[in-house]
C-alpha positions as CSV (number, residue, x, y, z in Angstrom):
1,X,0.5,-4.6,-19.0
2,X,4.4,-4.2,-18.8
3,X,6.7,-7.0,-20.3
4,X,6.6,-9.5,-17.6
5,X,2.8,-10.9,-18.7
6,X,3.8,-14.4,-18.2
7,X,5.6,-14.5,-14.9
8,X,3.2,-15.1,-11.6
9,X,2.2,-12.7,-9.6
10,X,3.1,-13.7,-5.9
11,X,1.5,-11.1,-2.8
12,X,4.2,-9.3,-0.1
13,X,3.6,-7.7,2.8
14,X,5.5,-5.2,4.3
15,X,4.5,-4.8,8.1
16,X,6.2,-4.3,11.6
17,X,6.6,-1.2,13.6
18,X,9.5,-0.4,12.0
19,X,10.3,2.5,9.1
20,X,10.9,1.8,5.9
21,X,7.6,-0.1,4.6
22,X,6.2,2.0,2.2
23,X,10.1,2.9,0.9
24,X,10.3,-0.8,0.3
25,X,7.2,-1.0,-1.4
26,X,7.7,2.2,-3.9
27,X,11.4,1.0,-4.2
28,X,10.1,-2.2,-5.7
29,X,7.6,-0.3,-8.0
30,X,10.8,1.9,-9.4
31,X,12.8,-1.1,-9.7
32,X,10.1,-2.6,-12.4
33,X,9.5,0.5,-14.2
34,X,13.1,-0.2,-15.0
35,X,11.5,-2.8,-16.7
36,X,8.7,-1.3,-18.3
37,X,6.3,-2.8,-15.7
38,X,3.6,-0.3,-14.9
39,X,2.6,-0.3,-11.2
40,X,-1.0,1.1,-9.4
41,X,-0.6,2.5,-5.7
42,X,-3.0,3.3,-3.8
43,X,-2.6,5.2,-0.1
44,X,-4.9,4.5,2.6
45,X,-5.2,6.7,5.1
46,X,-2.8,9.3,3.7
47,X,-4.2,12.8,2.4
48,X,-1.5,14.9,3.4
49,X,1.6,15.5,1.0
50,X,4.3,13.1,0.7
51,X,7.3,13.5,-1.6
52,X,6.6,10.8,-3.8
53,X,3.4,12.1,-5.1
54,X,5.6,14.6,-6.2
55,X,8.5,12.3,-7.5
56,X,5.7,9.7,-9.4
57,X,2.9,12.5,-10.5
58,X,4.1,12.1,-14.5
59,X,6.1,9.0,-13.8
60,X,5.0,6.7,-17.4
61,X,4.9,3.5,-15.6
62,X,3.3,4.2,-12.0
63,X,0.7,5.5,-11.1
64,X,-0.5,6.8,-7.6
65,X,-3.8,7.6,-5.3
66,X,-4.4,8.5,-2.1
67,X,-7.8,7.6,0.1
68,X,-7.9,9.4,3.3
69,X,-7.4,12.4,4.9
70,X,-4.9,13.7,8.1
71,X,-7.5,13.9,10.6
72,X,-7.6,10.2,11.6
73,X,-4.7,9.6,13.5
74,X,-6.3,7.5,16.3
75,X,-9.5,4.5,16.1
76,X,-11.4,6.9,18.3
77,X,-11.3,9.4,15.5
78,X,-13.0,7.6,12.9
79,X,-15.8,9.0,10.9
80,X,-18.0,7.7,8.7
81,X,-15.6,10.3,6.1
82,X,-12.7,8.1,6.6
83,X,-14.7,4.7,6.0
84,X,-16.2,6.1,2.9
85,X,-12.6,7.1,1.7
86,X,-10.9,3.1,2.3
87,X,-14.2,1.9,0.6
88,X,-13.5,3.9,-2.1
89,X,-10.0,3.0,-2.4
90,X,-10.5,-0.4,-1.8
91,X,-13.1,-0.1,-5.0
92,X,-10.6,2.0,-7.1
93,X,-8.1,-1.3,-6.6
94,X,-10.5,-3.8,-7.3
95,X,-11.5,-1.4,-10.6
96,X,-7.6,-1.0,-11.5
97,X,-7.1,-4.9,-10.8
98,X,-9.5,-5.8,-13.5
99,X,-8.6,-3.3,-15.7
100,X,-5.5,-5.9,-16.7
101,X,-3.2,-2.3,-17.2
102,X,-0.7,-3.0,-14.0
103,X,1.5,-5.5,-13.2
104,X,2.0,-4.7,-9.6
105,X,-1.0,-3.2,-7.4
106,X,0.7,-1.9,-3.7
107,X,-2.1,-1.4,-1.4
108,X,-0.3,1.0,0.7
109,X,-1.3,1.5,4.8
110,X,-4.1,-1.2,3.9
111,X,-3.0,-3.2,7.3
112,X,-3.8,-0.2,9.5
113,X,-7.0,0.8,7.5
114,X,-8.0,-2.9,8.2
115,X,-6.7,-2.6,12.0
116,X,-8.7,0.7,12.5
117,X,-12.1,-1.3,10.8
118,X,-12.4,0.9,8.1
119,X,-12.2,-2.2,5.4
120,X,-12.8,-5.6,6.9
121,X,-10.7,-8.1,6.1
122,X,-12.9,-10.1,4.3
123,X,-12.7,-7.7,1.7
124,X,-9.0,-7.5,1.0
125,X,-8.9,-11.5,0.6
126,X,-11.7,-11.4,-1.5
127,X,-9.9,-9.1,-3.7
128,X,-6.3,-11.3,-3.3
129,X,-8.5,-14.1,-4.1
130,X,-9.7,-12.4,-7.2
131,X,-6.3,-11.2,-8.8
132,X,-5.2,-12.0,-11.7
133,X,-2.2,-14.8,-11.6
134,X,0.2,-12.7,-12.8
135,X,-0.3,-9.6,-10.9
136,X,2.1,-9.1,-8.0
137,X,0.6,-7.7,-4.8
138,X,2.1,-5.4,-2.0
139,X,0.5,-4.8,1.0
140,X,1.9,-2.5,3.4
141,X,1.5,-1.4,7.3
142,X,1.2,-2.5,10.3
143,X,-0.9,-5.0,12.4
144,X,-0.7,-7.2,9.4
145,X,-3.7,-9.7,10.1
146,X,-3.2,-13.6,10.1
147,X,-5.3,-13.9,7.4
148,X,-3.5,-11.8,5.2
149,X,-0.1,-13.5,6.7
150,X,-1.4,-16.8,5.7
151,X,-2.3,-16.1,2.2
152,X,1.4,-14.0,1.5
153,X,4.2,-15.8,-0.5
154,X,6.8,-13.0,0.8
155,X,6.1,-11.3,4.4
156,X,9.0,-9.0,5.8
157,X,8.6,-7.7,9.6
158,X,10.2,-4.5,9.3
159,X,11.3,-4.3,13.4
160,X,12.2,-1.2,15.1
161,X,15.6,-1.2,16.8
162,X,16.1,2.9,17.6
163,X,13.8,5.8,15.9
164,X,15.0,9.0,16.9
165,X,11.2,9.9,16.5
166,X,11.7,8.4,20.2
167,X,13.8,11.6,20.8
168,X,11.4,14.1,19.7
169,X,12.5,14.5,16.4
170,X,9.5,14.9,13.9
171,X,8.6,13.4,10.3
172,X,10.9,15.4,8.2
173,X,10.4,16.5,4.8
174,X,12.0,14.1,2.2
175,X,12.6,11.5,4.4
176,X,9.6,10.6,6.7
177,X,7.4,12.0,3.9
């Protein structure tokens, strides 16, 4: 683990219908690798390419995954695919978790993979409940459920005020993703 073995390990989630959740989230991690704390993330329900799989791909202290694929965009959509994919990424954590090499796990999208049923959220708590004290957890997305509300030491609502996405404009390369 990095240098901050001794501090405790609190959980944040980053949810709302705003943008800016997963920013916040991989802001954090880049902020303690200035620290030599090493940070796990792992994408649900992203396969397609985002700059900071790019950005991170050699990055010493961070380390990222992805679990899931561009064809689910709606809960009507869902395959047994995209289950398998969350299952395996919510193994993958649970594997990393143990493995006592991160200080920060960011469970990124894992609200929506829990809102479109593809992990329950049973499982997620079970895994919170499991962590090790000094780990510090980020879960992003939104629908973030009660249960996970309940549990968090740090929960921002990232609110929308004006998106020019509401004007037509598209996710743009470098700055949506």
């Amino acid at each position: 683990m990095g240098k901050q073995t001794s501090r405790k390990g609190y959980i944040h989630i980053y949810t709302g219908d705003g943008k800016g959740k997963t920013t916040a989230a991989i802001g954090l991690a880049i902020r303690a690798a200035g620290y030599g704390m090493k940070t796990y993330i792992g994408q649900f329900m992203k396969g397609q390419h985002y700059g900071e799989l790019t950005a991170l791909r050699d990055h010493p202290c961070i380390t990222i995954e992805q679990y899931g694929d561009i064809e689910c965009v709606h809960r009507e959509e869902i395959t047994q695919k995209h289950i398998d994919q969350a299952q395996q990424g919510l193994k993958q954590a649970r594997k990393t978790m143990h493995s006592h090499q991160y200080d920060i796990i960011i469970l990124d999208e894992i609200n929506v993979a829990v809102w479109f049923d593809l992990i329950a959220p049973e499982q997620v708590t079970e895994l919170l409940n499991e962590r090790p004290k000094n780990v510090e957890f980020i879960l992003t997305g939104r629908r973030a459920p009660e249960a996970f509300v309940e549990m968090a030491d740090l929960v921002s609502d990232v609110k929308e005020i004006k998106h020019y996405y509401n004007q037509g404009v598209k996710a743009r390369t470098g700055i949506e993703r």
